[in-house]
C-alpha positions as CSV (number, residue, x, y, z in Angstrom):
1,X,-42.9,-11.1,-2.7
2,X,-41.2,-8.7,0.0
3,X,-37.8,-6.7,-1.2
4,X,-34.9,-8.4,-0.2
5,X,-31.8,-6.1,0.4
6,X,-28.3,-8.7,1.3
7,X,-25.2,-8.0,2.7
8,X,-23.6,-7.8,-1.3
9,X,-26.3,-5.2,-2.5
10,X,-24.9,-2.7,1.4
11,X,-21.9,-3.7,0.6
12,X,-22.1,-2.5,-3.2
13,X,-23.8,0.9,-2.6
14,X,-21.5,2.2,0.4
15,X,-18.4,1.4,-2.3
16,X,-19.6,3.6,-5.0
17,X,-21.0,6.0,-2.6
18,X,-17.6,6.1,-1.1
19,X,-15.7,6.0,-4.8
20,X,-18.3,9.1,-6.2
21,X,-18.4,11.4,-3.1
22,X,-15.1,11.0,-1.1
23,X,-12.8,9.8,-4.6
24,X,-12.0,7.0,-2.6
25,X,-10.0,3.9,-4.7
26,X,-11.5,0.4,-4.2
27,X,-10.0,-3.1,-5.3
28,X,-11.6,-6.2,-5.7
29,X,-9.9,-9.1,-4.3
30,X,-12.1,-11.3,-5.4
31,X,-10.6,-14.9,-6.6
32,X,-12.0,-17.8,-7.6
33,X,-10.2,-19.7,-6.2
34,X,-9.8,-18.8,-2.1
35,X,-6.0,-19.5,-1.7
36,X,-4.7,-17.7,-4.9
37,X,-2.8,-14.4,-3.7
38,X,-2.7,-13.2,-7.3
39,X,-5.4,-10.9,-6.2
40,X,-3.8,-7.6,-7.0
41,X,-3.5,-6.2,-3.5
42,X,0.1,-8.1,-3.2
43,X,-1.0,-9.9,0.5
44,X,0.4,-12.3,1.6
45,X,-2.4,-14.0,3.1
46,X,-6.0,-13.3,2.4
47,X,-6.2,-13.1,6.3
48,X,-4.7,-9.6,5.8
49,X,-7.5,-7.0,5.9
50,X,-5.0,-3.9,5.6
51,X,-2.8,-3.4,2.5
52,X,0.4,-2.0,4.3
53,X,2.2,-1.2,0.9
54,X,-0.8,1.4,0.4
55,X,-1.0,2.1,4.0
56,X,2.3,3.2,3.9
57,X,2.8,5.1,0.5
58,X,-0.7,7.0,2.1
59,X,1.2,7.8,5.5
60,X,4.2,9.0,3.8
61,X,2.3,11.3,1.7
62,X,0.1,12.8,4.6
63,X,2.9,12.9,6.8
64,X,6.0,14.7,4.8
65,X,7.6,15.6,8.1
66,X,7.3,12.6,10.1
67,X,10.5,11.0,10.0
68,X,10.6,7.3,8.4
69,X,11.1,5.7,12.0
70,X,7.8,7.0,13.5
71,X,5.9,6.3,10.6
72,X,7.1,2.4,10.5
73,X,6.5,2.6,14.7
74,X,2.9,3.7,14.2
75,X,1.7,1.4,11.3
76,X,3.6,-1.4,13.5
77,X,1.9,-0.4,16.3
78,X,-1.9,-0.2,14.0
79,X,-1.1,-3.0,12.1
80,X,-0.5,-5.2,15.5
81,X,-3.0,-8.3,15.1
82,X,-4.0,-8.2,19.0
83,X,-7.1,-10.1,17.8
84,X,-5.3,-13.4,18.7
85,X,-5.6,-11.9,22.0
86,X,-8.3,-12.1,25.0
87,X,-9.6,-8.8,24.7
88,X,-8.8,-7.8,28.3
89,X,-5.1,-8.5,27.5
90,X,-5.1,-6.3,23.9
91,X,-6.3,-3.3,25.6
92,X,-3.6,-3.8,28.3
93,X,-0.9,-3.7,25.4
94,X,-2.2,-0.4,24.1
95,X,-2.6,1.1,27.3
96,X,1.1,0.2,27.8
């Protein structure tokens, strides 16, 4: 019977390769059921792939000097969900 590796078993090894080597800080999100937000990663929809609170709080802390106002532009600005958009039209509104 051939070795079969799945998506879970990648997905497993590149998290604790990434916590071990680089001290990186993982969560898992994981609910039962899908809708519950009491996930621990304070979302408010599971559609959210980026945790702005520690987005933020990691910005802050890499970027002492930046003042508060550039900092909430840029995250605005990467935090933009231009997936909505046809793709022509979301690199238009980053060129801009």
């Amino acid at each position: 019977m051939p070795n079969f590796i799945g998506e879970d078993d990648i997905e497993r090894v590149l998290l604790q390769r990434l916590q071990q080597d680089y001290g990186y800080e993982t969560l898992n999100c994981y609910t039962v059921d899908p809708a519950d937000l009491a996930d621990g990663s304070g979302r408010m929809d599971k559609r959210e792939v980026i945790l702005q609170d520690r987005l933020r709080e990691a910005a802050v802390r890499l970027n002492p000097d930046i003042p508060p106002a550039a900092i909430d532009e840029a995250l605005k600005q990467l935090c933009d969900q231009r997936q909505v958009l046809a793709p022509v039209a979301a690199n238009r509104e980053v060129e801009d």
